[in-house]
C-alpha positions in Angstrom: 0.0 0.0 0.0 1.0 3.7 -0.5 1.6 5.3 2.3 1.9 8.5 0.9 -1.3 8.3 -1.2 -3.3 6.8 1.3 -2.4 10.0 3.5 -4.1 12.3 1.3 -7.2 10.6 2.2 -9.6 11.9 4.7 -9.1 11.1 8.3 -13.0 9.0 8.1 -11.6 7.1 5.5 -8.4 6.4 7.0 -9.7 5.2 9.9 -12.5 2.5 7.9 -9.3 1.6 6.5 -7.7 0.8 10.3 -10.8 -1.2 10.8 -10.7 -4.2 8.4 -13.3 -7.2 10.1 -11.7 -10.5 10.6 -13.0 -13.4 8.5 -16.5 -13.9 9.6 -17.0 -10.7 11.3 -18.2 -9.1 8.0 -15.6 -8.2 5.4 -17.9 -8.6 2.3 -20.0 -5.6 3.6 -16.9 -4.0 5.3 -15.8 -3.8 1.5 -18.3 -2.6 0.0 -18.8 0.2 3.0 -15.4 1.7 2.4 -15.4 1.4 -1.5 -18.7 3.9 -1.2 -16.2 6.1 0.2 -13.4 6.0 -1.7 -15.0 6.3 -5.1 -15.2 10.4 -4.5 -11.4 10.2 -3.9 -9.5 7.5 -5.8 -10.3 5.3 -9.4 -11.6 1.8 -9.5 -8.0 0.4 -10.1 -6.7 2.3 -7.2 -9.8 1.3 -4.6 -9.4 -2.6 -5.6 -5.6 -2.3 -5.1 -6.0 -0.6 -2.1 -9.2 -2.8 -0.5 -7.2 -5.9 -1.7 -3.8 -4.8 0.2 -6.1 -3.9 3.7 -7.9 -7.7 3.1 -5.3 -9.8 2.7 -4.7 -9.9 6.6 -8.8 -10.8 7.5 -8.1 -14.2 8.0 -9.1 -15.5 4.7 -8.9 -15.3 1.7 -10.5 -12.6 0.1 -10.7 -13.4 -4.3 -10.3 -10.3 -6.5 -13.1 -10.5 -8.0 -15.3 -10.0 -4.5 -13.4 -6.8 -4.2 -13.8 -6.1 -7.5 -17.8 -6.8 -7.2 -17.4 -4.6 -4.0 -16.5 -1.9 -5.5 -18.0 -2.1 -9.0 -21.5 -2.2 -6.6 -20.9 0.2 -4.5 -20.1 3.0 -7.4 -24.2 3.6 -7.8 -24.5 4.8 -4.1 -20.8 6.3 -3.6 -20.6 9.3 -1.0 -20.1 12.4 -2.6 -18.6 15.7 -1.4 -21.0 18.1 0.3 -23.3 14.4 1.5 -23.2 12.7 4.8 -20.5 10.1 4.7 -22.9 7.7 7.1 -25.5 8.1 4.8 -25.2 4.2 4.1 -23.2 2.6 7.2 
């Protein structure tokens, strides 16, 4: 993961980001929570890289393509500026 990039985000974000489930403790919706807010800050090939990296210490293993699917659904409902970020927590 970037450091440095990841930095830029928003301290809400960053700390969703500190608070990856463990396996069976909810990280399918966890996913899908924190690509909603990432899509207002980063591309799809930068969420996926950046969910994947905070997943791959759950506890199991977490495909691509259910991170991809994460993020891909969460795009319709994304936070955007100006909104409440808890709007769908």
């Amino acid at each position: 993961m970037n450091t440095a990039r990841t930095s830029e985000l928003p301290r809400f974000i960053l700390d969703l980001l500190a608070t990856c489930p463990r396996a069976g403790e909810g990280v399918h919706l966890w996913l899908f929570k924190v690509a909603r807010q990432l899509w207002a800050h980063r591309d799809r090939a930068e969420i996926v890289a950046l969910l994947a990296a905070t997943v791959a210490d759950c506890g199991r293993h977490v495909p691509l393509a259910e991170v991809e699917a994460a993020v891909d659904r969460a795009k319709d409902c994304a936070w955007r500026p100006g909104t409440d970020p808890d709007v769908y927590l």
